[in-house]
RODODREN-312672 format. One line per 2 residues: number of its first residue (from 0); their letters; for each residue z, y, x of C-alpha. Coordinates in steps of 0.1 Angstrom, whole numbers, plus 2048, in hexadecimal, padded with zeros to 3 digits. Each point is the difference from the previous one (the first is absolute). Layout:
<sites>
NUM) a) Z/Y/X ~ ... .
</sites>
This chain:
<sites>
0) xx) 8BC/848/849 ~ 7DE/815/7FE .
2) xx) 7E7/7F8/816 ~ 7E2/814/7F8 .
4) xx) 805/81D/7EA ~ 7DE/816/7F8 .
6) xx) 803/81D/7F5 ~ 7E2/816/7E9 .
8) xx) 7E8/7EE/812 ~ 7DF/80E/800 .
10) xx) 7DC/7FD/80C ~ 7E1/813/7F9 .
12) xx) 7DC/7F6/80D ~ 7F1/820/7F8 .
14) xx) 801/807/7DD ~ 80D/7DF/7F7 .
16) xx) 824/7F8/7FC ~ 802/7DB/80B .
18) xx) 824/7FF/7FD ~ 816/81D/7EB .
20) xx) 81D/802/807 ~ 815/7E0/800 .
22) xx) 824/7F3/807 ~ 807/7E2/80F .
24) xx) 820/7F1/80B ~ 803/7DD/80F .
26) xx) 822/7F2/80C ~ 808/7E6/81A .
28) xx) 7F8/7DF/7F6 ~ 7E9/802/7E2 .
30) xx) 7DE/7F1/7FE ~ 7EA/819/7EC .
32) xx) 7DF/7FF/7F1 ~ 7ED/81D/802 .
34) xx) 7E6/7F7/7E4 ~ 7E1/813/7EF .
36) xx) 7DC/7FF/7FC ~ 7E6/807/818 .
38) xx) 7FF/823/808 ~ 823/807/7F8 .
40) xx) 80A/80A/821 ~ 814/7E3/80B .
42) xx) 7F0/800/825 ~ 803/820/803 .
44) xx) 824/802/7F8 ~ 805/7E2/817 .
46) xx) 7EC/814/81D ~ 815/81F/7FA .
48) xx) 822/7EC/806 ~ 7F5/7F1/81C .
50) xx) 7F4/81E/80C ~ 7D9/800/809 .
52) xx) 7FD/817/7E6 ~ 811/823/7FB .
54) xx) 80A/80E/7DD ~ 7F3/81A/7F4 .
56) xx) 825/809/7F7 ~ 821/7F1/7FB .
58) xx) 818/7EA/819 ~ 7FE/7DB/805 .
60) xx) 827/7F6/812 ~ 805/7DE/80B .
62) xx) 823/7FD/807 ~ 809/825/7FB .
64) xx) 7E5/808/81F ~ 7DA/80A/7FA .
66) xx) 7ED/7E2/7FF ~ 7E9/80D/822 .
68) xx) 827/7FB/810 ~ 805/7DD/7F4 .
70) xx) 7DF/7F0/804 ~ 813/7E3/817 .
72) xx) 810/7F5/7DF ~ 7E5/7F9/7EC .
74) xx) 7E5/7E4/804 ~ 7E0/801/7F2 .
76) xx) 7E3/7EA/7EF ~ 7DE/80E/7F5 .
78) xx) 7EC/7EF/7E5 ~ 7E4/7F6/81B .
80) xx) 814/7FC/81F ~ 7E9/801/81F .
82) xx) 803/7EF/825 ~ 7EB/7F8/820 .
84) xx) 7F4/7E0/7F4 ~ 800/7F6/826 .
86) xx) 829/803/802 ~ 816/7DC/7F5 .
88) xx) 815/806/7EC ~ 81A/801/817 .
90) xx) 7F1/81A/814 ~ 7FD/81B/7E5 .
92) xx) 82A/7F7/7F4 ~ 801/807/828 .
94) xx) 7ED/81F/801 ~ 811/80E/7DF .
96) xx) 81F/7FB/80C ~ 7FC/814/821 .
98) xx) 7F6/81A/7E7 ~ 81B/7FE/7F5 .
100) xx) 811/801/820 ~ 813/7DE/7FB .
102) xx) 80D/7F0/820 ~ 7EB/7E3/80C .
104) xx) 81B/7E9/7FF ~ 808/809/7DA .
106) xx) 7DA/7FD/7F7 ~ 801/7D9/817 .
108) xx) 817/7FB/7E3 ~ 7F3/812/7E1 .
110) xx) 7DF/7F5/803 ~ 804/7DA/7FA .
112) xx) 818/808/7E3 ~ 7EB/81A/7F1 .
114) xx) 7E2/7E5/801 ~ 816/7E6/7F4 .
116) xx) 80B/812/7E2 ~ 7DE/80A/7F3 .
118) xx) 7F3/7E3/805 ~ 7ED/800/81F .
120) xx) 810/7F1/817 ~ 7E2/7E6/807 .
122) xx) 7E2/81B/801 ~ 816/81A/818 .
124) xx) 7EB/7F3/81E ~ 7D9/802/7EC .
126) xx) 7ED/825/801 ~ 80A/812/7E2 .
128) xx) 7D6/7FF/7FA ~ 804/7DA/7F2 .
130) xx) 81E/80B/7E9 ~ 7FB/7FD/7DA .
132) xx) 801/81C/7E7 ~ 826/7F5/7FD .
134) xx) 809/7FC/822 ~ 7F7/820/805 .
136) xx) 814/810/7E9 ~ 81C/7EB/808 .
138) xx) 7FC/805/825 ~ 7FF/829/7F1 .
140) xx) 824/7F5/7F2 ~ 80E/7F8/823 .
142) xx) 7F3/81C/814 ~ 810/818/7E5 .
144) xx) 822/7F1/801 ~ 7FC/7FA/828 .
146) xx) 819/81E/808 ~ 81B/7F3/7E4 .
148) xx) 7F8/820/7EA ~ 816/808/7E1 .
150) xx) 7E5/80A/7EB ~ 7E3/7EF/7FB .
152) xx) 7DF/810/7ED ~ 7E1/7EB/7F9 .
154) xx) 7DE/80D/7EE ~ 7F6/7E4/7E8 .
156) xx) 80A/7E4/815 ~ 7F3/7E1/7E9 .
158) xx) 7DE/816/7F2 ~ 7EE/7EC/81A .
160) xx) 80E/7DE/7FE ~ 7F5/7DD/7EF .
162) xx) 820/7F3/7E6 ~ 80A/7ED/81D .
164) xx) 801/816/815 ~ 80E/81C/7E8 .
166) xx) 81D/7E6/7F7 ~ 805/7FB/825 .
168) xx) 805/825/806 ~ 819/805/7E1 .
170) xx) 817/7E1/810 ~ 801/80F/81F .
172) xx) 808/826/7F0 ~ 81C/7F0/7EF .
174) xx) 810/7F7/823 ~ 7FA/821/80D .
176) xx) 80D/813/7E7 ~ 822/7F3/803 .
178) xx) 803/812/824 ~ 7E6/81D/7FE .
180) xx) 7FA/81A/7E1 ~ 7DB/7FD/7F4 .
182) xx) 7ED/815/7EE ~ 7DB/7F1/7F3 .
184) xx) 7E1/810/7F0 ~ 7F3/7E8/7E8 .
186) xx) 7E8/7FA/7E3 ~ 80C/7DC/7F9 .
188) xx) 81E/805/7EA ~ 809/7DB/7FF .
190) xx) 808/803/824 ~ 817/822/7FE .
192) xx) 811/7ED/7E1 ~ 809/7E2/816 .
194) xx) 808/80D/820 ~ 810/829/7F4 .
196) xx) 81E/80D/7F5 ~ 7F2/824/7F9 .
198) xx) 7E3/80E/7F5 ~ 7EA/81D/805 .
200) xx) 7E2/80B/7E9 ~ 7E8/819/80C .
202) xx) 7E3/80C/7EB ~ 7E4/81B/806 .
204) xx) 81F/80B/81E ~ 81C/803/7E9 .
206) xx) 81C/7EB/7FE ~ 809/7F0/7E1 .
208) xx) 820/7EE/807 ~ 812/7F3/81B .
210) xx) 81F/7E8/7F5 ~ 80C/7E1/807 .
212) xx) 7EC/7E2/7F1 ~ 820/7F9/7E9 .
214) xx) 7FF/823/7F8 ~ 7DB/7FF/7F8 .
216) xx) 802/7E6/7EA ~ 81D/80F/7EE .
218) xx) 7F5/826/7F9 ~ 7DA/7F2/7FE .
220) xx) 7F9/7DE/7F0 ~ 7FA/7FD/7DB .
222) xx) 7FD/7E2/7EC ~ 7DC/7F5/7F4 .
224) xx) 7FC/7E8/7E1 ~ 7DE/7EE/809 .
226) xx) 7F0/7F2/7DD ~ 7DD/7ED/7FE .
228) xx) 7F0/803/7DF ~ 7E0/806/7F2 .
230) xx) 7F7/825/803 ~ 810/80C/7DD .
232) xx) 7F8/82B/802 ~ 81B/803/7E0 .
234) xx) 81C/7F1/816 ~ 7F6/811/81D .
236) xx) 7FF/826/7EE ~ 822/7F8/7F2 .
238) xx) 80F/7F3/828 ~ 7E9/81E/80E .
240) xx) 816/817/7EB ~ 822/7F6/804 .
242) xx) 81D/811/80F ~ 812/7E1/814 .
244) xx) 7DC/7FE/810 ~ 7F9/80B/821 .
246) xx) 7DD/7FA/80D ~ 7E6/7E6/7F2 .
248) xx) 7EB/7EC/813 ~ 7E3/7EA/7F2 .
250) xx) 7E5/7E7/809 ~ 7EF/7E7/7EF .
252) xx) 81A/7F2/7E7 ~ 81C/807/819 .
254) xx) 817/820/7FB ~ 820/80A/815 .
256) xx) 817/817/7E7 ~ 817/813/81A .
258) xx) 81F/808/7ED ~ 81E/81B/805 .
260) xx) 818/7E3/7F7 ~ 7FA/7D8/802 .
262) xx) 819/7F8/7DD ~ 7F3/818/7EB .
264) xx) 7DC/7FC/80E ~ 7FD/7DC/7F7 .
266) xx) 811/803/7DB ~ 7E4/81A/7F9 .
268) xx) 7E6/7F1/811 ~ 806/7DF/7ED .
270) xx) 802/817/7DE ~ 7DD/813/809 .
272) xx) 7F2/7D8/806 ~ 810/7F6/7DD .
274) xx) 7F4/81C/7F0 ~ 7DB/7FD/80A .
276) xx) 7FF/7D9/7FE ~ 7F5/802/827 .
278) xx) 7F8/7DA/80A ~ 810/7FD/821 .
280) xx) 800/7E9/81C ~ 817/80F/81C .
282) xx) 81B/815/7FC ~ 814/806/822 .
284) xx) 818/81B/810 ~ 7FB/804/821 .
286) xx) 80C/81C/81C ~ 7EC/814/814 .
288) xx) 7FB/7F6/825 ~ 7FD/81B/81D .
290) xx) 7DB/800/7FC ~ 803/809/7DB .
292) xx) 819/81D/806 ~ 7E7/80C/81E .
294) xx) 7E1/7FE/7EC ~ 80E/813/7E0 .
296) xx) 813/819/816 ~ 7DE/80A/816 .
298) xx) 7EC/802/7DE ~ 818/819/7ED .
300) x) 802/812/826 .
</sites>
């Protein structure tokens, strides 16, 4: 079922068109990467559908409704989340949650699972002032979800973070995702590869696709022969030219060939390293990763 449809969304600062014109769709239950470099527009999207921003034009629906209607639904984590550094922990889940208008016998409740399942269970009593970088944003996590929201929307949530801390947050996304829907702005593609099953790629405010990551992988990946030899400018003018080839990538005595198809790319490639004598000392197919695809789709853009 869709959950968040946007339609021809739009925003000018001025002159500058930030975002032009975009359509986004996300349906109950997927985890989606919203992924791009920096100045792409990916916050400002985010702070559009959540509604602290206006459009210039176009309609953001979250369940059918405008999103200004449905804000109850949605919970929310900014890249640098702030909080009275005098509260506990478990007085800022308290205070969030009267925001939120949540009974006080519900919060009694929520509050020590909440802390439990991010991992704080020990520290809800200590100032939020003495929490680590990762605390923080963990303890962000919890007040986000406090209200049970079915759509979840976080700005860069592991930018900030140590490994440890980074591979703490992705375990814990994992067992939110299978109750909430999530949508994620994030530069580290490992982590959208691991933890999403659809992708968004925004660049200079356009988007480039949005599919499924089996999808992605299907209509986007290409095969790359890697081959390490001794630069060899004959056997590179003849690969440079060919018609199964792709794009060309080269450093040192390392060169990807991407190819149009894998069988008939490795019988010719193996004929252009016969033909020049080319002494090599790796010869390996390999498939393009998510960070690959990203990279060559944001470059040709």
């Amino acid at each position: 079922m869709n959950l968040l449809e946007a339609k021809k969304l739009q925003k000018k600062y001025g002159e500058q068109n930030v975002i032009q014109g975009i359509d986004l769709q996300i349906n109950e239950g997927e985890c989606t990467a919203l992924l791009g470099p920096n100045g792409a527009g990916k916050t400002t999207i985010i702070k559009m559908l959540i509604g602290i921003v206006q459009p210039t034009s176009g309609e953001i629906l979250l369940q059918g409704k405008s999103n200004q209607e449905m804000k109850h639904i949605v919970g929310y984590l900014p890249q640098h989340p702030t909080f009275y550094s005098w509260m506990t922990g478990k007085e800022l889940l308290a205070f969030m949650g009267g925001l939120s208008e949540i009974p006080k016998p519900t919060l009694a409740k929520r509050i020590p699972e909440l802390l439990e399942l991010v991992g704080l269970s020990k520290d809800g009593h200590k100032p939020i002032g003495t929490y680590s970088g990762g605390m923080k944003q963990r303890l962000g996590i919890a007040q986000a979800i406090i209200h049970e929201p079915k759509f979840l929307i976080m700005d860069e949530p592991v930018s900030a973070l140590d490994p440890q801390g980074r591979r703490d947050m992705l375990e814990l996304l994992k067992v939110i995702k299978e109750k909430t829907t999530i949508l994620f702005s994030t530069h580290i593609l490992y982590d959208a590869e691991e933890l999403c099953n659809k992708i968004c790629i925004l660049h200079q405010g356009k988007l480039l696709v949005s599919d499924s990551m089996d999808q992605l992988m299907i209509k986007h990946q290409q095969p790359v022969f890697i081959i390490k030899a001794p630069q060899n400018k004959e056997w590179l003018n003849i690969v440079s030219s060919g018609e199964l080839v792709q794009e060309i990538e080269q450093a040192g005595n390392m060169t990807k060939v991407h190819v149009k198809d894998i069988d008939r790319g490795r019988e010719w490639l193996l004929e252009t390293i016969r033909q020049t004598n080319l002494p090599v000392q790796k010869f390996e197919l390999v498939q393009e990763n998510l960070e690959d695809i990203f990279l060559r789709m944001v470059k040709q853009a």
